[in-house]
BALOBA-1460 file (C-alpha; in Angstrom, 3 decimals):
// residues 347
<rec num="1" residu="x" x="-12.305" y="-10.231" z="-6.502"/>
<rec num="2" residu="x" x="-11.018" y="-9.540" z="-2.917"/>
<rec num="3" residu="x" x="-11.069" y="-6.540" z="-0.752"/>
<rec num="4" residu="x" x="-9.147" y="-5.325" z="1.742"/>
<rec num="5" residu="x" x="-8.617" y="-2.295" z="3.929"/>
<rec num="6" residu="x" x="-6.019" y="0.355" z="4.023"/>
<rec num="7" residu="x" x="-5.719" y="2.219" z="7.755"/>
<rec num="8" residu="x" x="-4.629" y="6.103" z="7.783"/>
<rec num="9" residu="x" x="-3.610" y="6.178" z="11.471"/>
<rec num="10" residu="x" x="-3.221" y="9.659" z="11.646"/>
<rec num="11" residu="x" x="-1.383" y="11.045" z="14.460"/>
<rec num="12" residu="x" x="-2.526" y="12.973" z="17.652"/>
<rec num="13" residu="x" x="-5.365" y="10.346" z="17.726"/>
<rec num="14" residu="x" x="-5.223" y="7.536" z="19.850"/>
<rec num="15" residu="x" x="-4.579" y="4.049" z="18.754"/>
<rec num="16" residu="x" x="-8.131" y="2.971" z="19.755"/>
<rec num="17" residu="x" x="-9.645" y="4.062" z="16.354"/>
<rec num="18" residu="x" x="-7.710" y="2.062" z="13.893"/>
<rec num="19" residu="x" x="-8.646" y="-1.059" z="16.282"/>
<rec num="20" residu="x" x="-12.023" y="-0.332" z="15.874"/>
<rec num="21" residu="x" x="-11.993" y="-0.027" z="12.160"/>
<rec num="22" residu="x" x="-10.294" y="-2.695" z="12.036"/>
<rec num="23" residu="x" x="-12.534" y="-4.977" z="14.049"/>
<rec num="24" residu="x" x="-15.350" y="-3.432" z="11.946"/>
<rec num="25" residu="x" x="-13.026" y="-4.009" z="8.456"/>
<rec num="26" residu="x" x="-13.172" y="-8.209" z="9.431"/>
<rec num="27" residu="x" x="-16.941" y="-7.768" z="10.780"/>
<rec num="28" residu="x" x="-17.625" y="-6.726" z="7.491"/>
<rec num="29" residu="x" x="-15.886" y="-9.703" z="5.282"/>
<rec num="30" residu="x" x="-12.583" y="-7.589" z="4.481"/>
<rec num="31" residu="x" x="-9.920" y="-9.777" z="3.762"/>
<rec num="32" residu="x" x="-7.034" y="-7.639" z="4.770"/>
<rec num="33" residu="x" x="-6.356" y="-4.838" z="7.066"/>
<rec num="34" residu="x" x="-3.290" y="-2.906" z="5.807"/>
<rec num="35" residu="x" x="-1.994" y="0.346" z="8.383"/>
<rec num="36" residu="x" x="0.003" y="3.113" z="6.561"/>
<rec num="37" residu="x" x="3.661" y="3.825" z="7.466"/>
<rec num="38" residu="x" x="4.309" y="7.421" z="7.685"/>
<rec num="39" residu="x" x="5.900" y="8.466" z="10.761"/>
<rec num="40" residu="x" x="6.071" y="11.838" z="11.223"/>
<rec num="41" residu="x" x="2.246" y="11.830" z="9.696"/>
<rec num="42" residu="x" x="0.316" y="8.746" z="11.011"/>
<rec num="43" residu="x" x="1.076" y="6.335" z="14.565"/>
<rec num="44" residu="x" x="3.800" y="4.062" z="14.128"/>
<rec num="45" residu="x" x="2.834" y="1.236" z="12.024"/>
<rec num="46" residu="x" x="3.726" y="-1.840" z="13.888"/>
<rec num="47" residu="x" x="2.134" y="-0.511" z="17.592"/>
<rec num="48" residu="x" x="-1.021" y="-0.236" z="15.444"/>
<rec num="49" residu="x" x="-0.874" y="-3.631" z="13.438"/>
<rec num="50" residu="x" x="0.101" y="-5.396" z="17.176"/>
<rec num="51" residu="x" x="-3.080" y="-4.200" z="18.721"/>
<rec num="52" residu="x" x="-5.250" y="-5.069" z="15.482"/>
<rec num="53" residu="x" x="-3.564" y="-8.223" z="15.822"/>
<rec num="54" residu="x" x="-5.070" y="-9.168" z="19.553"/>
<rec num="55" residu="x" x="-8.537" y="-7.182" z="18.507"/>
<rec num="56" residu="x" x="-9.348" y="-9.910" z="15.632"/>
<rec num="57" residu="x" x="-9.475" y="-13.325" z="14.642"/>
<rec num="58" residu="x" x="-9.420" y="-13.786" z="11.001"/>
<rec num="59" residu="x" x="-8.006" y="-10.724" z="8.811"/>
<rec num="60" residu="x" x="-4.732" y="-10.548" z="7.494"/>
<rec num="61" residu="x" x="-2.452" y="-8.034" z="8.739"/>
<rec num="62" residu="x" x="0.571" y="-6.003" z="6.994"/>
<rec num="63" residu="x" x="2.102" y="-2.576" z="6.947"/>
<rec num="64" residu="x" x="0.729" y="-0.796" z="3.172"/>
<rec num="65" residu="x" x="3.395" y="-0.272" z="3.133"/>
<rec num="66" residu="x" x="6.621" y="0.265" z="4.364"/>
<rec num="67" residu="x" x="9.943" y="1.436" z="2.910"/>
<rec num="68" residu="x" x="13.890" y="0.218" z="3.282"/>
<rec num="69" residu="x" x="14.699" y="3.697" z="3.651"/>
<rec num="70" residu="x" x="13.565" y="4.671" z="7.211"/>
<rec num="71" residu="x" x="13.952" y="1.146" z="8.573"/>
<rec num="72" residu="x" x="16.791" y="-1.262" z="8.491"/>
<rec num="73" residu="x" x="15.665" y="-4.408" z="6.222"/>
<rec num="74" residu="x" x="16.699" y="-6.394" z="9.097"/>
<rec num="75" residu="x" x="14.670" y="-4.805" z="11.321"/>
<rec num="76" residu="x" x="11.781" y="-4.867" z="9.277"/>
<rec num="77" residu="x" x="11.912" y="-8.770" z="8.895"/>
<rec num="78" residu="x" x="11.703" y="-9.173" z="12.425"/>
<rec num="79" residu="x" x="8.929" y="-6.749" z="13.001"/>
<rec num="80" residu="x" x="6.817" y="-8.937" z="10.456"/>
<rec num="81" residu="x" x="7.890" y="-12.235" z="11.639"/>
<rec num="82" residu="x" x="6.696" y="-11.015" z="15.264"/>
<rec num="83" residu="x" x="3.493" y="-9.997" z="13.451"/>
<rec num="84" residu="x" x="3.037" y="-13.242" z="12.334"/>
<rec num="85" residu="x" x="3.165" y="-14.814" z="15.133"/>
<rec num="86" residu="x" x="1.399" y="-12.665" z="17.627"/>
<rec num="87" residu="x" x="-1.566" y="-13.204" z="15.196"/>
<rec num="88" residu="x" x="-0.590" y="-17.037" z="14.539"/>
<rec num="89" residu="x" x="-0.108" y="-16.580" z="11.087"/>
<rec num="90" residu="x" x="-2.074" y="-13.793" z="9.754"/>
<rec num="91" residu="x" x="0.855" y="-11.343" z="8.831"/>
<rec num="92" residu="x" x="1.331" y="-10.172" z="5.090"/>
<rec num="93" residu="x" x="5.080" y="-7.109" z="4.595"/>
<rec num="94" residu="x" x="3.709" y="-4.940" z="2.202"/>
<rec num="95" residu="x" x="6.830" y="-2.943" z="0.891"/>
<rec num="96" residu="x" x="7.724" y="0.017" z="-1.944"/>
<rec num="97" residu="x" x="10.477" y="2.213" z="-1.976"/>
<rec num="98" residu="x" x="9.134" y="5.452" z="0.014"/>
<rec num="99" residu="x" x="6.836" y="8.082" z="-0.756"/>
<rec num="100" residu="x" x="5.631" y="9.986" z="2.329"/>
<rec num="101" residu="x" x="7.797" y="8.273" z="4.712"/>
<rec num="102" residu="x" x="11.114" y="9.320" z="3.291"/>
<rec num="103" residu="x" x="10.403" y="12.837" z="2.126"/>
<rec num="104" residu="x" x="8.801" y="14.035" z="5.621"/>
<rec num="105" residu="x" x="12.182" y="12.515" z="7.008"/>
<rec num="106" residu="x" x="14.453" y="14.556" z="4.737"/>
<rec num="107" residu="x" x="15.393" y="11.616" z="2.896"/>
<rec num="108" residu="x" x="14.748" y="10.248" z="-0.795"/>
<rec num="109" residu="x" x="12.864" y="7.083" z="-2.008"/>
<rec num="110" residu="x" x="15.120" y="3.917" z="-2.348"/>
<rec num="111" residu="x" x="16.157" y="3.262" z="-5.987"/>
<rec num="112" residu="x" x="14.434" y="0.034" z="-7.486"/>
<rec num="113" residu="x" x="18.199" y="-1.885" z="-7.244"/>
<rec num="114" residu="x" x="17.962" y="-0.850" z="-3.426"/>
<rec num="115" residu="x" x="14.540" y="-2.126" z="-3.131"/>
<rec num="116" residu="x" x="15.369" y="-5.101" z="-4.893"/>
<rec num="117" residu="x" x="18.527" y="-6.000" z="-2.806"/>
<rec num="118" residu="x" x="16.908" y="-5.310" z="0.339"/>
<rec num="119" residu="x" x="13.400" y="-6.911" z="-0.277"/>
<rec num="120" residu="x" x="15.544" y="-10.026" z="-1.764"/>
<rec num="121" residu="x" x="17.593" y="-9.553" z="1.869"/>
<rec num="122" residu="x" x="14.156" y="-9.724" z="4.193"/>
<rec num="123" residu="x" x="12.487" y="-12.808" z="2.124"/>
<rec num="124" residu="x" x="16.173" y="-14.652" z="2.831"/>
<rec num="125" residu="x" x="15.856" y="-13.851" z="6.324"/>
<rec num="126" residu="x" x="12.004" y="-14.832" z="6.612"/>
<rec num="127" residu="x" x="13.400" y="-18.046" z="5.231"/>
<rec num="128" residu="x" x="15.728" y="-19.092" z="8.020"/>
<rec num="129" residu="x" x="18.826" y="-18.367" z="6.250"/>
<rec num="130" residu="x" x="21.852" y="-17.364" z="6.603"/>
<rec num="131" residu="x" x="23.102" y="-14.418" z="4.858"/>
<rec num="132" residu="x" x="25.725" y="-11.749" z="3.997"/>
<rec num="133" residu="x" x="25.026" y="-9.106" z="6.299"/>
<rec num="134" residu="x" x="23.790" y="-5.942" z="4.459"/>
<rec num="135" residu="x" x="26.186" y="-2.724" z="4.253"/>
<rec num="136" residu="x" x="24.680" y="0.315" z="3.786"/>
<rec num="137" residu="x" x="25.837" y="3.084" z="2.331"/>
<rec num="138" residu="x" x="28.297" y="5.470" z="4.163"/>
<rec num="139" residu="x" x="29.142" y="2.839" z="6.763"/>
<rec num="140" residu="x" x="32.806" y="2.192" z="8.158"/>
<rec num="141" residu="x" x="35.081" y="-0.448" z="6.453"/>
<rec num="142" residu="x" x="36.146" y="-0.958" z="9.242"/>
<rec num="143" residu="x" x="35.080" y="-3.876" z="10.978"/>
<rec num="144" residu="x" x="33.902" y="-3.317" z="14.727"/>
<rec num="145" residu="x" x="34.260" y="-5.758" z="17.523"/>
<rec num="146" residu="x" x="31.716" y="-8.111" z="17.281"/>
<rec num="147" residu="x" x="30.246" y="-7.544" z="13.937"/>
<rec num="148" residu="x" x="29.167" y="-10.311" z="12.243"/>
<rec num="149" residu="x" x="29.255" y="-10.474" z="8.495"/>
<rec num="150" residu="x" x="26.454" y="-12.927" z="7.977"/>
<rec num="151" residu="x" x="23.496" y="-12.695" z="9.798"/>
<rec num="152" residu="x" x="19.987" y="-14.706" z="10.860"/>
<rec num="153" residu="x" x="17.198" y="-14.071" z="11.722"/>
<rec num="154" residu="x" x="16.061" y="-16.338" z="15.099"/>
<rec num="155" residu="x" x="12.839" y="-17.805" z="15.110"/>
<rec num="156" residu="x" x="12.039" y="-17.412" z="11.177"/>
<rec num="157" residu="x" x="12.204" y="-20.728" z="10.988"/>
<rec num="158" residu="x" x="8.324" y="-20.935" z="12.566"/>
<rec num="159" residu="x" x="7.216" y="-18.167" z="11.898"/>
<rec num="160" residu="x" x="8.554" y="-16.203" z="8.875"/>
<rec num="161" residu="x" x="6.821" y="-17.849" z="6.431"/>
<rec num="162" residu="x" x="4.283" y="-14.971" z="5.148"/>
<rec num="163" residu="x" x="3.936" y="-13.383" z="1.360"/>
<rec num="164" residu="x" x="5.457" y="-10.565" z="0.488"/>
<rec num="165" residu="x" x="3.556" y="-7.577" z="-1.392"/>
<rec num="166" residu="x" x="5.756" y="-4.693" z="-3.385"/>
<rec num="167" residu="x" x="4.123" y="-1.303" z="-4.446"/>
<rec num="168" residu="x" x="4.692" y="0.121" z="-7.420"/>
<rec num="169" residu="x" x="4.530" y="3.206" z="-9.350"/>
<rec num="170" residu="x" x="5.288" y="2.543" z="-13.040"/>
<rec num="171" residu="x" x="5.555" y="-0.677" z="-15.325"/>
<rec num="172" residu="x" x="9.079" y="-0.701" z="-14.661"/>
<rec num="173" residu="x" x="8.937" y="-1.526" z="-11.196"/>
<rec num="174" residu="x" x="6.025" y="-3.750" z="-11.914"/>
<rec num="175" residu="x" x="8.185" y="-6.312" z="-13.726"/>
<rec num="176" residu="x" x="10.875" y="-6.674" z="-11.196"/>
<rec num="177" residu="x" x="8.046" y="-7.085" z="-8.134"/>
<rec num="178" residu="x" x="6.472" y="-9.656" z="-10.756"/>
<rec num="179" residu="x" x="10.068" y="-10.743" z="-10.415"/>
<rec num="180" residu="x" x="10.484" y="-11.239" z="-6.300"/>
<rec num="181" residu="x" x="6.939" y="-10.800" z="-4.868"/>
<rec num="182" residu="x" x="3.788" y="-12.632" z="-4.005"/>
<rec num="183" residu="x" x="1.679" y="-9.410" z="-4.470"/>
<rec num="184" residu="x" x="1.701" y="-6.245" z="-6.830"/>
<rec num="185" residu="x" x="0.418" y="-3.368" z="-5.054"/>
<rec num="186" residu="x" x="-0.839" y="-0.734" z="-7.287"/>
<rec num="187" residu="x" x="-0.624" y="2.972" z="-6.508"/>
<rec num="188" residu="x" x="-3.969" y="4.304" z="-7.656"/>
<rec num="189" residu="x" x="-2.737" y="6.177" z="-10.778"/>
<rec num="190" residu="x" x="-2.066" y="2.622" z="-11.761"/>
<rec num="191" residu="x" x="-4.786" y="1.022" z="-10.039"/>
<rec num="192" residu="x" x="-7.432" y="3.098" z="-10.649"/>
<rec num="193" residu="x" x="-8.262" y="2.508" z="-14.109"/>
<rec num="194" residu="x" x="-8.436" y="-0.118" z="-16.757"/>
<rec num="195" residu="x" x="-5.490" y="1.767" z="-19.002"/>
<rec num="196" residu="x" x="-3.077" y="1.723" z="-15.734"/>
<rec num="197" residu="x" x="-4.340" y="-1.598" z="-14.604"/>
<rec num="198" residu="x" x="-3.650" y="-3.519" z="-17.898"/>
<rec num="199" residu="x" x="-0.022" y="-1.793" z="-17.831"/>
<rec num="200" residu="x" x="0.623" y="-2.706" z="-14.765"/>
<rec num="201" residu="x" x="-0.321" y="-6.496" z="-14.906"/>
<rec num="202" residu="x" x="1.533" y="-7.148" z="-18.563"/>
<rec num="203" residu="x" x="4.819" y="-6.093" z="-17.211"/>
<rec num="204" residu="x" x="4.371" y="-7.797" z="-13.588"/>
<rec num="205" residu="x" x="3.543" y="-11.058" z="-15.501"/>
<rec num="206" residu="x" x="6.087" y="-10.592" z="-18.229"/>
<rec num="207" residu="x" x="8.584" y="-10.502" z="-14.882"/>
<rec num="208" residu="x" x="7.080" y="-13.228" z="-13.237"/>
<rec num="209" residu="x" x="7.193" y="-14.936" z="-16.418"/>
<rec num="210" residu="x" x="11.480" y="-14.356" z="-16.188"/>
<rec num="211" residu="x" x="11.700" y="-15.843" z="-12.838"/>
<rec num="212" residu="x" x="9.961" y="-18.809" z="-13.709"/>
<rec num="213" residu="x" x="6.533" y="-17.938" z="-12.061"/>
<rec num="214" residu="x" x="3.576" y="-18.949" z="-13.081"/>
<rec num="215" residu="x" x="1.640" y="-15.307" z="-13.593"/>
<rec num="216" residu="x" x="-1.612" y="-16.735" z="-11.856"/>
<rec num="217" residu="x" x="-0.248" y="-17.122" z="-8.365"/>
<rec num="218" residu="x" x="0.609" y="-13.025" z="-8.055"/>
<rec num="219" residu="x" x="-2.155" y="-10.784" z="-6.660"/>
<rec num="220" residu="x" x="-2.641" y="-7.396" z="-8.590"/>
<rec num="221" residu="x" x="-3.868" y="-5.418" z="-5.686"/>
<rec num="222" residu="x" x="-5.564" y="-1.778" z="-6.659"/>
<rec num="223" residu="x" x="-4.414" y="0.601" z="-3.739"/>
<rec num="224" residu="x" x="-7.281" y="3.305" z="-4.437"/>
<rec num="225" residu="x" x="-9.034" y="5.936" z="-2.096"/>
<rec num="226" residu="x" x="-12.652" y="5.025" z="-1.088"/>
<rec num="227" residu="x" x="-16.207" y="6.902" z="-0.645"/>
<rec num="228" residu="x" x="-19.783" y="6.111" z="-0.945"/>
<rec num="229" residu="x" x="-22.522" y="8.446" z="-0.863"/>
<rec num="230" residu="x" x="-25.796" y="8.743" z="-3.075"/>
<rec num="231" residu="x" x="-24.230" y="11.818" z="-3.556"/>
<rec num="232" residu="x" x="-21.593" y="11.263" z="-6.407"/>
<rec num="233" residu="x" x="-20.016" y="14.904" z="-5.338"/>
<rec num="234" residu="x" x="-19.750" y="14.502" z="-1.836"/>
<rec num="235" residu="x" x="-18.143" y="10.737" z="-2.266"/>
<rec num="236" residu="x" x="-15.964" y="12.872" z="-4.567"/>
<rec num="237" residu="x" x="-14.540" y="15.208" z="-2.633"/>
<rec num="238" residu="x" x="-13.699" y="13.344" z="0.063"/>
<rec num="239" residu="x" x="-10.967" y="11.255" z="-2.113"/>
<rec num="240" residu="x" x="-9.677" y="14.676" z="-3.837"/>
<rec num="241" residu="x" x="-6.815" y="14.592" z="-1.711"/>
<rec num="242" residu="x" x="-5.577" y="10.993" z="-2.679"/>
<rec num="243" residu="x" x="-6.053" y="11.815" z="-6.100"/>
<rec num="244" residu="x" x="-3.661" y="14.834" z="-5.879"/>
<rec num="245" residu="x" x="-1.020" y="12.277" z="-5.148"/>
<rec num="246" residu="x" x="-1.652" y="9.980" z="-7.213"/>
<rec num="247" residu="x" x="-0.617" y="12.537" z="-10.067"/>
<rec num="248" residu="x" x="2.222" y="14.448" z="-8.436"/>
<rec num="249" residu="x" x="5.332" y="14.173" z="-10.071"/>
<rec num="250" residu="x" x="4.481" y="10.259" z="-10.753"/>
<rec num="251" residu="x" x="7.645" y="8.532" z="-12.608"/>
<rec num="252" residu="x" x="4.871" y="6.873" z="-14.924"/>
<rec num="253" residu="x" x="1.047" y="8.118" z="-15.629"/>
<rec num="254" residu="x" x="-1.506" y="6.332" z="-18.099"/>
<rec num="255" residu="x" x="-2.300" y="8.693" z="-21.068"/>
<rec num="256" residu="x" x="-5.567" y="8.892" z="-19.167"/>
<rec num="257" residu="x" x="-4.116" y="11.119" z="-16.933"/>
<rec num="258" residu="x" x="-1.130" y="12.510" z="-18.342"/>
<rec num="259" residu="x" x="-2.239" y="13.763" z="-21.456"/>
<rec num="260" residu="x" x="-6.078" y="14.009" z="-20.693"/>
<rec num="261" residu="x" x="-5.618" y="16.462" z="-17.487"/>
<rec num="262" residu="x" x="-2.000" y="17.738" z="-18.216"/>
<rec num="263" residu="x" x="-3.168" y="20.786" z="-16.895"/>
<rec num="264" residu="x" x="-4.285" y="19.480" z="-13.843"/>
<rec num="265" residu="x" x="-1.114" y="17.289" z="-13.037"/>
<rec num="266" residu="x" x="0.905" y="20.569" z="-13.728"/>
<rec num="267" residu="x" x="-1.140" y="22.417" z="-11.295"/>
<rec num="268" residu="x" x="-1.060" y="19.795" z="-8.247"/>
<rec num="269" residu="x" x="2.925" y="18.635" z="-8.998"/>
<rec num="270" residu="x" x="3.395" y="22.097" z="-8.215"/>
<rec num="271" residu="x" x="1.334" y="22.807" z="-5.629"/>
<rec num="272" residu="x" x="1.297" y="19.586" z="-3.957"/>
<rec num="273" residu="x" x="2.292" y="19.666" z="0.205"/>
<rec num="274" residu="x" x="3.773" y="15.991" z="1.687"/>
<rec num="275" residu="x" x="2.631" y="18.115" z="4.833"/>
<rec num="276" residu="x" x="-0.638" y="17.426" z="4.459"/>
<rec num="277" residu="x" x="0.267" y="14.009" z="2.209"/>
<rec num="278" residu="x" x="-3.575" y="12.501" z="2.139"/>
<rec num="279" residu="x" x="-5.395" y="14.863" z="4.808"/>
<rec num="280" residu="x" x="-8.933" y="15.574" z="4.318"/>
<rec num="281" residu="x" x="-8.186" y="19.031" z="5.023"/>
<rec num="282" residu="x" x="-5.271" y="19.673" z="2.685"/>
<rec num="283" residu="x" x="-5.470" y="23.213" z="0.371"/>
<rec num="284" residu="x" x="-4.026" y="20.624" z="-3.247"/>
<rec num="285" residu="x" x="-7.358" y="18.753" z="-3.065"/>
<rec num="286" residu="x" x="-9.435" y="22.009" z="-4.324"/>
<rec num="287" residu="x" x="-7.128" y="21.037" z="-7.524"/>
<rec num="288" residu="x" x="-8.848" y="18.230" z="-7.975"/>
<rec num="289" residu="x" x="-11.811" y="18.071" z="-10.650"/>
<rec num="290" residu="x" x="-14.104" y="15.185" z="-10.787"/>
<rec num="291" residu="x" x="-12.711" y="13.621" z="-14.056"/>
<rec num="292" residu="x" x="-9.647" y="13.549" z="-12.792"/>
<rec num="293" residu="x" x="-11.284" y="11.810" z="-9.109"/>
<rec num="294" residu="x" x="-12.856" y="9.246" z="-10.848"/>
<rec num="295" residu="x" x="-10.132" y="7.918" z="-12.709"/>
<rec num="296" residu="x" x="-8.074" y="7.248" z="-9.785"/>
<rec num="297" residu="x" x="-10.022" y="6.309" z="-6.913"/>
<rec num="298" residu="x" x="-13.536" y="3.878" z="-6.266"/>
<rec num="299" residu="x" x="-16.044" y="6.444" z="-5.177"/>
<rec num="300" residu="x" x="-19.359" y="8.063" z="-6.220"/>
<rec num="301" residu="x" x="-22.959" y="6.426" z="-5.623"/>
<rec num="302" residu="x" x="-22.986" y="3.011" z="-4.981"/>
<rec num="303" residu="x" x="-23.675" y="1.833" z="-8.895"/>
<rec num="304" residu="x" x="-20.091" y="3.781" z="-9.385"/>
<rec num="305" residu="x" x="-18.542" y="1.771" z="-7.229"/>
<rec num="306" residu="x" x="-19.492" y="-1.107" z="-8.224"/>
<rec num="307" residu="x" x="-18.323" y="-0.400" z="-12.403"/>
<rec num="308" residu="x" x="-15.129" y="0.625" z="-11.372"/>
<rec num="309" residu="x" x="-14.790" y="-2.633" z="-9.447"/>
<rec num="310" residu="x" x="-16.199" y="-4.330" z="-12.259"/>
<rec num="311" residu="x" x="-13.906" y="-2.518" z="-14.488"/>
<rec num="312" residu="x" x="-10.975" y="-3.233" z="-12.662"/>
<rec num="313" residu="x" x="-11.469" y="-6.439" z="-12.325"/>
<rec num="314" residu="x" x="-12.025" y="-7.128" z="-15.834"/>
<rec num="315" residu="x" x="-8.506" y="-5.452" z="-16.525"/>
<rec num="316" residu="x" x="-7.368" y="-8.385" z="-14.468"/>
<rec num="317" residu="x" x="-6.408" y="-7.213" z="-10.419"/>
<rec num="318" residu="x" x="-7.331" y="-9.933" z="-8.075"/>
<rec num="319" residu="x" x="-7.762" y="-6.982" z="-5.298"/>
<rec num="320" residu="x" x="-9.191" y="-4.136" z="-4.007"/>
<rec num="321" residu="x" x="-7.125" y="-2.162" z="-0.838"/>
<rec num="322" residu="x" x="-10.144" y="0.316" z="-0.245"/>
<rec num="323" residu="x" x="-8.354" y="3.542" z="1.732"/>
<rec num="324" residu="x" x="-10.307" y="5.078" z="5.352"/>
<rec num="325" residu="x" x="-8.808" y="7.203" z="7.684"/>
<rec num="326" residu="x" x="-9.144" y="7.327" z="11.450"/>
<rec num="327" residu="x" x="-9.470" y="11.201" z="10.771"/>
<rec num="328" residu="x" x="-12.694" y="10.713" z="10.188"/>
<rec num="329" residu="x" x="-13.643" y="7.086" z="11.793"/>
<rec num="330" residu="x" x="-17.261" y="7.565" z="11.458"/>
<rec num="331" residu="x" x="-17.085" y="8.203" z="8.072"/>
<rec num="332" residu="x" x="-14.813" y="5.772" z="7.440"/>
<rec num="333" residu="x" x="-17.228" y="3.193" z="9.569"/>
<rec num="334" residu="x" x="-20.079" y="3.322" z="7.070"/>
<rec num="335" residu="x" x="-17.591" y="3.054" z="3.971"/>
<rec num="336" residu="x" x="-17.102" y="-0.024" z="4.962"/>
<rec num="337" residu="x" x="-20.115" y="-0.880" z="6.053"/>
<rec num="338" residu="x" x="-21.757" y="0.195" z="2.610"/>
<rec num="339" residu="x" x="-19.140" y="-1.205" z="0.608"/>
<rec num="340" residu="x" x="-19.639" y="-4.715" z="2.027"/>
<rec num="341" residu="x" x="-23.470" y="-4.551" z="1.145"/>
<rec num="342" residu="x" x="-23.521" y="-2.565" z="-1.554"/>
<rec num="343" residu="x" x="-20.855" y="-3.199" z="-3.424"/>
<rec num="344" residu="x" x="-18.772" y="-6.172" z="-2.465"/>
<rec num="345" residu="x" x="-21.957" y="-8.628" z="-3.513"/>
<rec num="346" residu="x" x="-21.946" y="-7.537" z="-7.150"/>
<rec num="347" residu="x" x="-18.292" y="-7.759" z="-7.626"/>
């Protein structure tokens, strides 16, 4: 089982905090640092990752995870592929439709044909190759001066070689990343438990299986909120506010969930605020109950931690993306420290 890191760089901080939890993420034998991409929540994704990038030596770097929706496929290969090569080969594109990114833009999450097309697009460019030039939708037929209808990408040739990683949200879009990816990334609804987990990894291999893949070479990564106390309570409440998202108005929940707390995912889809999408402070995490906590997230004392890894790794994901937040670095500091001697070791 590996771990990794996800980075809430929440805005109105400066950039120095996700550097330092970063540094501390690979001092601490993290595999991967992932930084969110929300950008009217969190600093812009790719300043962050390029100053992680000088600040370490050995971590793998990515975006968990972008979208197609607020940034040009095009643009996003080339923002990877510089990645890559500012940390000599350490970059990972971690990509999914949209959640928080989209909505606090006004927009709507990319459809899973969009995401397809346009993931299928970047790995094409990443190759070297050239390629029909996207055309988005709403864009003039007619042709401007100097627009080129296929397109490359310069310099992918050295340095674009680097997996790509789709999040999902239901078993649907599990196949068709099993499909086109390197990496499932699995929203913690998904992730969290053994029901969601199993789902998840049947219909990602049953796609893999389709394009010819062997199954074994994806990695099932469980994207799930993070906190360790000897206090199960405390852990508890500070991964409430993930939680509420990972059962708002999901496309797909395990019967864990959906039938088990209907009550509760009635209450937060209604009352849940993309304002405050994963903020410690935010009103839809007093929704929360601990049940409903534990099933999506890896917190409690350390001996909880360590079953749910356990447990998730004998549902069969390869990973664990552990979420901190640089809105509370301290706290966020001895998560990881405590996870890599606590918990890591018995996994």
């Amino acid at each position: 089982m590996k771990f990794s890191v996800l980075i809430l760089p929440h805005s109105g901080q400066l950039i120095e905090p996700v550097v330092r939890l970063a540094r501390c993420a690979e001092d601490c034998g993290f595999e991967t640092v992932y930084v969110a991409d929300s950008h009217m929540l969190w600093n812009d994704v790719y300043v962050c990752l390029a100053c992680c990038a000088q600040a370490t030596q050995k971590v793998r770097l990515g975006p968990g995870v972008t979208n197609p929706v607020t940034r040009h496929p095009a643009v996003t290969a080339n923002a990877i592929m510089s990645l890559n090569m500012l940390s000599r080969g350490r970059a990972v594109l971690g990509i999914g439709a949209g959640d928080s990114a989209v909505r606090t833009t006004g927009l709507s999450p990319a459809k899973m044909a969009e995401l397809r097309e346009k993931v299928v697009f970047i790995r094409a460019l990443l190759s070297g190759a050239e390629v029909e030039a996207l055309r988005l939708p709403g864009a003039e037929e007619k042709k401007a001066w100097g627009q080129l209808s296929r397109v490359q990408l310069n310099g992918a040739e050295t340095w674009g070689n680097l997996p790509i990683e789709i999040a999902v949200m239901s078993p649907k879009a599990a196949t068709m990343a099993g499909e086109i990816a390197d990496g499932v990334i699995v929203d913690g609804h998904m992730g969290g438990n053994a029901e969601g987990a199993a789902a998840t990894i049947e219909a990602a291999s049953e796609g893999a299986r389709r394009a010819g893949k062997d199954p074994r070479t994806l990695r099932f990564i469980a994207a799930i909120d993070a906190a360790i106390d000897d206090n199960r309570t405390l852990a508890l409440d500070k991964v409430r506010p993930t939680a509420a998202r990972n059962i708002a108005r999901k496309p797909w929940l395990p019967k864990t969930l959906r039938e088990d707390h209907a009550d509760v995912v009635a209450r937060v889809s209604q009352g849940y605020n993309f304002s405050q999408h994963l903020d410690l402070t935010a009103a839809h995490r007093q929704l929360i109950p601990d049940a409903v906590a534990q099933k999506c997230t890896i917190a409690g004392t350390p001996q909880d931690c360590i079953a749910k890894a356990r447990e998730l790794q004998t549902a069969g994901m390869t990973d664990i993306m552990i979420f901190v937040t640089t809105q509370d670095e301290a706290g966020a500091k001895v998560t990881l420290e405590r996870f890599s001697r606590e918990v890591i070791p018995h996994v």
